[in-house]
N, C-alpha and C positions, 0 to 999 in steps of 0.2 A: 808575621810574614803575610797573611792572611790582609789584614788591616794594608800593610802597607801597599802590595798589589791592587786590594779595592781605591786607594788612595790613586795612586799613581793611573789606574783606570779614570777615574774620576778627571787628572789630571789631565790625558790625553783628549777626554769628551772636552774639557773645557780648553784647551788649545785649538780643536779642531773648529769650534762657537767664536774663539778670538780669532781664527786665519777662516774666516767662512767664506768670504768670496773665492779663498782657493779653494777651501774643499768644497765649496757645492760646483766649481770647474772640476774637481776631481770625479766629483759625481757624476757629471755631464757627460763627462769623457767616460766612464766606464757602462753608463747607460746607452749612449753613441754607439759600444761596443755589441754589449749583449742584445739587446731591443732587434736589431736589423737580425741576429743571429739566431732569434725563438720566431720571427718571422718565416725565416726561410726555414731551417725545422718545421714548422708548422705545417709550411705551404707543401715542404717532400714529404713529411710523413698523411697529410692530409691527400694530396694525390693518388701517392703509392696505396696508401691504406683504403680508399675509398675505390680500387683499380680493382686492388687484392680482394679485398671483401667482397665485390661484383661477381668476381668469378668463382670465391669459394663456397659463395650465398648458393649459384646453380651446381649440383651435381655434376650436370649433362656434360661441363668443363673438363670434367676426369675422365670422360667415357672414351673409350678406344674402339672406335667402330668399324670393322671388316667391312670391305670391297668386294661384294659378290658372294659365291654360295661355293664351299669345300666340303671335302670330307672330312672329318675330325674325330680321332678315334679319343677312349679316354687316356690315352698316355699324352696327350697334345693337352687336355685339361686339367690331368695332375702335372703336369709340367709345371703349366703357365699359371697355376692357382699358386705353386709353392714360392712363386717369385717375391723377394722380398720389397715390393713396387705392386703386389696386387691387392687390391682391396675385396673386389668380390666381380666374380667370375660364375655366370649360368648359362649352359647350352642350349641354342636355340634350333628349330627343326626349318626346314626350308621355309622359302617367303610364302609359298601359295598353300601350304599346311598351316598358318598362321591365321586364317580367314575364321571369324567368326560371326554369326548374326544374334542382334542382343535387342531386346523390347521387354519393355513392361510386361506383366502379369495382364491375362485380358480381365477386364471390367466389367458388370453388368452393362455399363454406358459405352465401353470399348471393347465388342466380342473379338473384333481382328485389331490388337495393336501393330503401330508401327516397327519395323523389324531396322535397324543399321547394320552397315557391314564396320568392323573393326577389325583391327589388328592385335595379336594376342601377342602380348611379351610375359616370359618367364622373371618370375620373381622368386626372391628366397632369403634366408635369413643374411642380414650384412647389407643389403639393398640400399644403395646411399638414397635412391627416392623415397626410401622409406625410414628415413634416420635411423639407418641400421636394425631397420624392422623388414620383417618381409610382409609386401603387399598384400601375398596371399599364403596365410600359414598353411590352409587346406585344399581340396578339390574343389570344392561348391564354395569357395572364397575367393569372392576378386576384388580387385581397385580398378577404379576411373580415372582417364586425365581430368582433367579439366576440360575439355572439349566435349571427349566421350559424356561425362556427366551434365552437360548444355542438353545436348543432341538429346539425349534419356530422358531428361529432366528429372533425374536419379540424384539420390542423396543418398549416405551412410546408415545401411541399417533396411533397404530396400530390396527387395527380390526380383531377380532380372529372369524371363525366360532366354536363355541359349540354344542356339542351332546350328550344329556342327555338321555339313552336308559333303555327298560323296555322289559319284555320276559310277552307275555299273550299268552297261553292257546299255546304254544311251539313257537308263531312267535315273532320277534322281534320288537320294535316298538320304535323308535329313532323318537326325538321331536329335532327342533335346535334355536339354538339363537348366534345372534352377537353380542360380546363383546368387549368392547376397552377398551387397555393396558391401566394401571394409571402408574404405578412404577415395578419398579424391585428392588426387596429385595436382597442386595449383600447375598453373599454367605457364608460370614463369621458370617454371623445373622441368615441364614437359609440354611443349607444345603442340605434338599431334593428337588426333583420334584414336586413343588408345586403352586395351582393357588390359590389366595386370594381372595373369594369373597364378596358379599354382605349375612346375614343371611337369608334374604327371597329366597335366588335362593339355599340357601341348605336343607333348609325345604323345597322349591318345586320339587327336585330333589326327596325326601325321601317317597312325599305323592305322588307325580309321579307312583314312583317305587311300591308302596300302593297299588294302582290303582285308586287313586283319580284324578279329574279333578283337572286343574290350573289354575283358571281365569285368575292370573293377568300376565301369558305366554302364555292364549291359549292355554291351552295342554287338552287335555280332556281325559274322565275316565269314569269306571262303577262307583264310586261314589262323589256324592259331596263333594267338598270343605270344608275341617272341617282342624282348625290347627293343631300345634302337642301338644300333651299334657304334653306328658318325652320325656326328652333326651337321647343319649346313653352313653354322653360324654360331654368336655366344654374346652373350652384353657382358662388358669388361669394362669395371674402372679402376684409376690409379690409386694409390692412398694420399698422394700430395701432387697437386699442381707442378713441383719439379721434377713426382716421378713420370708424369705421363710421356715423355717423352722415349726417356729409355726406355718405359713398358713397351712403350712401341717398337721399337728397333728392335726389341728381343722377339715380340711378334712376327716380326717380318720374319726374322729368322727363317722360320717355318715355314715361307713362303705364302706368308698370306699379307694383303694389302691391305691399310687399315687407312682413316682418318683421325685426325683429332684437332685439337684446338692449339696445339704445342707451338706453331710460330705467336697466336695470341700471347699465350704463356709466356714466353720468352721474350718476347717486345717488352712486357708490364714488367717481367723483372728484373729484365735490361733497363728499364726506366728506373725502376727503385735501385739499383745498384750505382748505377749515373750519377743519380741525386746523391747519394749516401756518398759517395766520393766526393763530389762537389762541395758539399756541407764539413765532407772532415776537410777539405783544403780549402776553404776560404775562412772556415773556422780556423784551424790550425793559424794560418796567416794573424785572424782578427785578434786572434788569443796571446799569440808574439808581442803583436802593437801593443795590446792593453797592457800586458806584464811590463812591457817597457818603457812605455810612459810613463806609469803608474812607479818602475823603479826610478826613474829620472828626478820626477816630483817626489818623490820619498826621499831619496839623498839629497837633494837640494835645502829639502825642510829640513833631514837633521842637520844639515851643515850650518842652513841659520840658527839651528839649535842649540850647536857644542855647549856655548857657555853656561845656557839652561841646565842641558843634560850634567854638564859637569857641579855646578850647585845640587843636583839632586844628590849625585854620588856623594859630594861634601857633606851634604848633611844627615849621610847616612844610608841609602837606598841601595843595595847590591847591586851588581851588575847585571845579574841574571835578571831581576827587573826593570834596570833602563833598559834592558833588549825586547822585553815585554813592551814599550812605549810606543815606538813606533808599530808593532805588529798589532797592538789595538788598532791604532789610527788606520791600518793598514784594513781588519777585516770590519772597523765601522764602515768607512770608504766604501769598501765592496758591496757590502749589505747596501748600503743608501745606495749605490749604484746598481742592484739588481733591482730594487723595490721601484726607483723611476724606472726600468726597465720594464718591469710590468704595466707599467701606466700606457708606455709610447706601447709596447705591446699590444694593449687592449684597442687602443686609436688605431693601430695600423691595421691591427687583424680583421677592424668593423668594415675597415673601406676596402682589405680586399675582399672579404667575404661579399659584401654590398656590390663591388665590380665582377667579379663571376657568376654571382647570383642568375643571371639570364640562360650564363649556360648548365645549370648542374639540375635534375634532376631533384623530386621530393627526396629529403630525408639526408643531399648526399652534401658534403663540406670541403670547403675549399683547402681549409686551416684546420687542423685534429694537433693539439695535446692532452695528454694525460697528466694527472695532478704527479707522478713521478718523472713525468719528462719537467716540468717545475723546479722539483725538488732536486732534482739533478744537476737543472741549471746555474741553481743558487747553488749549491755545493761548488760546482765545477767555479765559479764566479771567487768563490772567497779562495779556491785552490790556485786563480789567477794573480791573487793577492798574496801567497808565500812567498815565491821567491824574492821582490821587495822588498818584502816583512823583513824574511831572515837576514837580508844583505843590510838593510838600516838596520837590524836589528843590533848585529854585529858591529857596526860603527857605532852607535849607541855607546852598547856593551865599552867599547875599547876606548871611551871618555875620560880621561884622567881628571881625578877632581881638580888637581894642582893647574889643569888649566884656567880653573875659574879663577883660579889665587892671580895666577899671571895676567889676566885682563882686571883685576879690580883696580 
């Protein structure tokens, strides 16, 4: 059985070498097909993917940022933290509580360093600026933007003097503390001047400015120590680019006004959705063609066949292998037509990549597959070639040998 399918395989390669000007048209025609169809693939997945990845490379994408300054008790933050849309959620104290002045350590060569003013953002564990690290695990721990760290001339592992200042009764009254650098937040993740601290040293900063004492800085005040109760504000991001939007609607909820990037969002995945429908319908269409040509040219060939096929039956070959005959030829066909397919592939891919070239950016591609978007293709390709198969395969199959008797 074995033997005789190797045989009859054998067979089929050497019919396919004697009809070669058809079947390398066969092949033409099914590269025709696929080649144009890994192109456009290419060109939506390389779009959308290079859209997608822009936006989920910045954090700042996910962020949901309040319009102005409320009160915000903690039922507003275990609310909005349990949302299955939040990723990470920290309270932030008014804008003008957020003031801090940050300089080097003085120098025997620098007695008076230079002082900046910055803005103090709350970090904490989950921090998408900080790949799920927080900026500042401790009190006397902060991070840099990237700005902040220009300005400084600070690097990781540096000791910052801080000064946290307050106006009583018209004099000024500046408290300080040492800080050492953890991280610098590239600049493409955060673009302003900013220092990243721990949530206790922004509430202290805020009940400071109150006029409260600070035990645990030592800072003292006309009155005790009491936490904060509301916030003025919070940094809030999504966990996925499709949730930031609903996050926000639930926000507003509560009456509070936010921004985000969500019509971006939507535009980019309005565009990957577009393409993805385009591709299954002009594919679907392309995929119809090739199955039915390819069945056209199949029947045609075993029709010139009969009497062949009918001698093999004669001389003993089942029928369940003349049905094998054709569906060789069927998935050699497909193969040699995906394989030229790759070829006009690699041609076309070079000159579009070459033509957009002027507009895209380092690093970014006009055209992205993956070696299983490949392997897919060629699957999907030899899947184009069953139903022909089985249809000649079937007429094959239903060859009476007695027809070779009646043509000799």
């Amino acid at each position: 059985m074995m033997r005789s399918g190797l045989l009859l395989f054998r067979l089929a390669v050497a019919d396919l070498f004697h009809d070669r000007l058809v079947s390398l048209c066969q092949i033409i025609m099914a590269a025709a097909v696929v080649a144009p169809l890994l192109l456009l693939f290419a060109l939506k997945h390389g779009i959308a993917t290079t859209l997608l990845d822009e936006l989920r490379a910045n954090p700042e994408t996910l962020r949901i940022r309040p319009v102005g300054s409320y009160r915000l008790g903690q039922d507003f933050f275990d609310k909005v933290r349990a949302l299955p849309e939040t990723a990470f959620l920290v309270p932030t104290t008014r804008a003008i509580a957020t003031q801090i002045y940050l300089g080097r350590l003085a120098t025997d060569d620098d007695l008076r360093p230079t002082l900046f003013d910055f803005q103090m953002l709350p970090s904490g564990t989950g921090d998408p600026l900080g790949d799920g690290k927080s900026l500042a695990p401790s009190r006397h721990v902060v991070s840099l933007s990237s700005r902040a760290a220009w300005q400084l001339q600070a690097k990781p592992g540096d000791t910052l003097r801080g000064i946290v200042e307050r106006n009583r009764n018209g004099r000024p009254e500046p408290v300080t503390l040492e800080l050492t650098v953890l991280s610098i937040v590239p600049e493409h993740i955060h673009l302003s001047a900013s220092v990243f601290v721990h949530p206790d040293l922004l509430a202290a900063a805020e009940r400071y400015r109150d006029g409260f004492a600070v035990p645990m800085f030592s800072w003292e005040g006309d009155k005790e120590w009491s936490p904060i109760e509301t916030y003025a504000s919070f940094r809030l991001y999504a966990r996925e680019l499709e949730d930031v939007e609903s996050l926000s609607a639930k926000v507003r909820v509560h009456g509070i006004e936010v921004r985000t990037d969500a019509d971006r969002i939507a535009g980019i995945l309005a565009l990957d959705r577009n393409l993805t429908a385009l591709f299954i319908i002009v594919g679907a269409v392309a995929a119809a063609g090739l199955a039915g040509a390819l069945m056209a040219s199949m029947v045609a060939g075993v029709e010139r066949k009969r009497r062949a096929l009918a001698v093999l039956g004669l001389i003993g070959f089942r029928r369940n292998l003349l049905a094998a005959f054709p569906m060789w030829q069927a998935a050699l066909l497909a193969a040699g037509g995906f394989v030229l397919s790759l070829g006009v592939y690699a041609i076309g891919a070079t000159a579009v990549q070459q033509h957009f070239a002027p507009v895209l950016r380092d690093g970014q591609v006009a055209l992205a597959l993956e070696s299983w978007h490949f392997a897919a293709a060629g699957l999907l390709t030899l899947m184009l070639a069953i139903p022909p198969a089985l249809v000649t395969g079937f007429r094959a199959a239903g060859t009476e040998p007695s027809e070779a008797l009646r043509e000799i």
